[in-house]
Each structure stands twice: as C-alpha cells, then as structure tokens.
Wavefront OBJ file of the C-alpha trace (Angstrom):
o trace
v -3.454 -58.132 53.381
v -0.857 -57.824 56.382
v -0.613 -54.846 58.377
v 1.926 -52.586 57.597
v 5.437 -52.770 59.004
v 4.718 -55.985 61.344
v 7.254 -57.940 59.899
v 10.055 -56.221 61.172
v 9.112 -56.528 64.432
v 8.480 -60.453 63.945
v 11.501 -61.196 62.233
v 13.318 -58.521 65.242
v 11.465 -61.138 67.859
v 12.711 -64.213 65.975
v 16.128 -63.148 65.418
v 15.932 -62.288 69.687
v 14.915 -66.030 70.267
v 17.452 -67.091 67.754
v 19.746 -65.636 69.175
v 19.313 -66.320 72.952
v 20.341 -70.005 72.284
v 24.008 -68.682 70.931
v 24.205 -66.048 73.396
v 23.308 -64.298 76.760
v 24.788 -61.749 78.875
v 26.358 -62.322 82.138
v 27.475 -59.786 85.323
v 31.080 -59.975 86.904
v 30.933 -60.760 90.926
v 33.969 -60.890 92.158
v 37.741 -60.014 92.185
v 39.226 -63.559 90.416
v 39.494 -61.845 87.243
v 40.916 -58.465 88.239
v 42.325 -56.407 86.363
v 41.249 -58.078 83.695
v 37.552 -58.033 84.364
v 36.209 -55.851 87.353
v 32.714 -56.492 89.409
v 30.228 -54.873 87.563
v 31.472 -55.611 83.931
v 29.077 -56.878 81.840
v 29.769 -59.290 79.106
v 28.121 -61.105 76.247
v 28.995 -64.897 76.148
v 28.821 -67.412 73.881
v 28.147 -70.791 73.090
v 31.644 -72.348 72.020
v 33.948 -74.828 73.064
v 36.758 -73.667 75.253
v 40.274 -72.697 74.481
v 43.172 -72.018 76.539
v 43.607 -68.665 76.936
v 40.157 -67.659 76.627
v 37.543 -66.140 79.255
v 34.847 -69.091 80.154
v 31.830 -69.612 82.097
v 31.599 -72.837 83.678
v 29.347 -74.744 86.474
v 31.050 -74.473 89.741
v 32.192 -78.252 90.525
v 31.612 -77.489 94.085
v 28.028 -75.827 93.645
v 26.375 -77.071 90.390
v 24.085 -74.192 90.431
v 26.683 -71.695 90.601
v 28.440 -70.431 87.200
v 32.044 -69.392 87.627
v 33.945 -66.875 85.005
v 37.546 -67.976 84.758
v 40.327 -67.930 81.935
v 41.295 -71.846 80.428
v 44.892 -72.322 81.991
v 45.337 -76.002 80.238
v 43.295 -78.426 78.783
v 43.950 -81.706 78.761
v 43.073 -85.814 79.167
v 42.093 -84.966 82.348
v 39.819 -81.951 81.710
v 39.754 -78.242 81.725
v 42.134 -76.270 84.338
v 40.733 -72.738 85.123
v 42.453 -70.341 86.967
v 41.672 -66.427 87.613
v 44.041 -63.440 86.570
v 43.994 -62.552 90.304
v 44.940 -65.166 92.539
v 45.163 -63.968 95.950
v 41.474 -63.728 95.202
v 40.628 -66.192 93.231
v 38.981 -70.035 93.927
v 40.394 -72.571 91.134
v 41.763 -75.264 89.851
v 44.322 -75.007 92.958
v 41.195 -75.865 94.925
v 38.788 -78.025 92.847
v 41.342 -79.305 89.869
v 40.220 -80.153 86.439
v 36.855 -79.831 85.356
v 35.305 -81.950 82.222
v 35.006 -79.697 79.300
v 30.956 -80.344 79.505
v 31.030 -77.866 82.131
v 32.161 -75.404 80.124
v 29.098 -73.772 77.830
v 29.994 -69.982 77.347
v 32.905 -67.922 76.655
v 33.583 -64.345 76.624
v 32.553 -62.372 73.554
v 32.470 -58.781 74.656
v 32.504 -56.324 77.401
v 29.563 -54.210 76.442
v 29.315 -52.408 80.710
v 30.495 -50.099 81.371
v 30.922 -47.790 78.610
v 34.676 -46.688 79.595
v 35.522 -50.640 79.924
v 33.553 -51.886 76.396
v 35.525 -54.218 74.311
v 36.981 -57.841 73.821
v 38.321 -58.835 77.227
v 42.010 -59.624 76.653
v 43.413 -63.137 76.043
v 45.600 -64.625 78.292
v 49.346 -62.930 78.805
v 51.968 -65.557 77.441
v 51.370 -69.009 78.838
v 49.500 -69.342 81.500
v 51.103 -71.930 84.194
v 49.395 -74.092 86.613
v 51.764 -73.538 89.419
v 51.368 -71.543 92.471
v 52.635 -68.324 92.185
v 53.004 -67.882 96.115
v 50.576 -65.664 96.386
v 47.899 -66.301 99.016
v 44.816 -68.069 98.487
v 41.792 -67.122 98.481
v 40.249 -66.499 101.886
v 36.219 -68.154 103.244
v 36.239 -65.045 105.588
v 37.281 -61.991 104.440
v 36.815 -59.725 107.203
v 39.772 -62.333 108.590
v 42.221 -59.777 106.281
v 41.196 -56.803 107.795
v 43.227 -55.314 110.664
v 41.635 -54.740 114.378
l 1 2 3 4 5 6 7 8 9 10 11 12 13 14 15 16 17 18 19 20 21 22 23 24 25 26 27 28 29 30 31 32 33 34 35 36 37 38 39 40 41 42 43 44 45 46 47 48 49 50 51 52 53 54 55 56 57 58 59 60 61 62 63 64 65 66 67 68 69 70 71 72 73 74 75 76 77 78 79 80 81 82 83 84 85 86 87 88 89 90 91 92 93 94 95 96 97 98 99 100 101 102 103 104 105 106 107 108 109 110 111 112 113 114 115 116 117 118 119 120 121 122 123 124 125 126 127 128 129 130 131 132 133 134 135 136 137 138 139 140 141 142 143 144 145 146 147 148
C-alpha cells in the first residue's frame, strides 16, 4: 500500500526535472535590449534553434563563460549575427561578427518579472539590418559619458 497523495508530488518533482532540460529562467543585465527588455526582466528560455527575429541567449564569443541575450539580426553560411534593440548600448556583431549557431541554446519564451512587464517579448520590428545606424557604440568606461 502507498501512502496517500505521494504521487503527485513525485510526478510534480519529475515533471520539474523534465522540464529543466527544455527550460530555465534567466535575469536581464544590461541596457542592449532596451526598450524591449529592461534590467531586471525576467524571462523563461528555451531550448530551440534560433530564428531571425527572435530573442536568444548565446555564449559570449569573447568570454565563453558569459551568456549574452540578443535578438538574431541574420543568419547565414557564415553564422548567426546578433545585434541589441539599443545600440548606443549594446556589444554585437559590430564588435565580435558572426557567431556559429552552436552557440546559440535558448531563446526567449516569456517575460514572467515583473508583473507590469509579463508577456512574450516582442519580435523583431520589420527587418532588422546589419548596418550601423550611426549611433555610438558601446562604451568600456562608462563614467567616460558623464559630464565633469
């Protein structure tokens, strides 16, 4: 005889590891995705292959151990092309070029933090271009911006 109601929490536990393989939850750092996606969003990711347009988390070609969240500008022979929504603030494929799709193992499900910001994170506005918008890149010292 099984105790009562201990399968729930089992097959809850299983379902948990299950799941952690698919998914996993990241935090936004940063201002590369602005407005789009703010520091201190929260987001669910997936496993899945990446598509242009989409929200991705990638290994930072410059710093293995660092994950980057970007949108896919272009994919091509010669790899992915990330880019940020923000620009002036954002470290990309300006900087480091193409990545190999390998790199790329999550993209953005949902926004689930915070609670006035939950929902799907938009796709990309029209088609993205790889050119340089003029705007100024990002900066290795910020207090370099600030006024004395």
């Amino acid at each position: 005889m099984r105790p009562p109601g201990l399968a729930w929490p089992l097959f809850a536990l299983l379902a948990l590891l299950v799941a952690r393989r698919w998914l996993d939850v990241v935090e936004v750092r940063g201002r590369s995705m602005a407005p789009t996606l703010l520091p201190g969003d929260r987001l669910v990711v997936v496993r899945a292959r990446p598509r242009p347009g989409r929200i991705v988390l990638a290994r930072d070609p410059r710093e293995p151990g660092r994950e980057l969240i970007k949108r896919v500008a272009e994919l091509d022979a010669r790899g992915a092309w990330l880019r940020g929504d923000n620009p002036a603030f954002s470290t990309d494929a300006r900087a480091f070029g193409a990545i190999p799709p390998s790199a790329i193992r999550w993209r953005a499900l949902v926004r689930y933090w915070p609670p006035s910001r939950i929902g799907v994170p938009a796709n990309a506005p029209g088609e993205m271009t790889l050119l340089d918008e003029g705007g100024e890149p990002a900066c290795a010292f910020p207090e370099a911006l600030v006024g004395n």
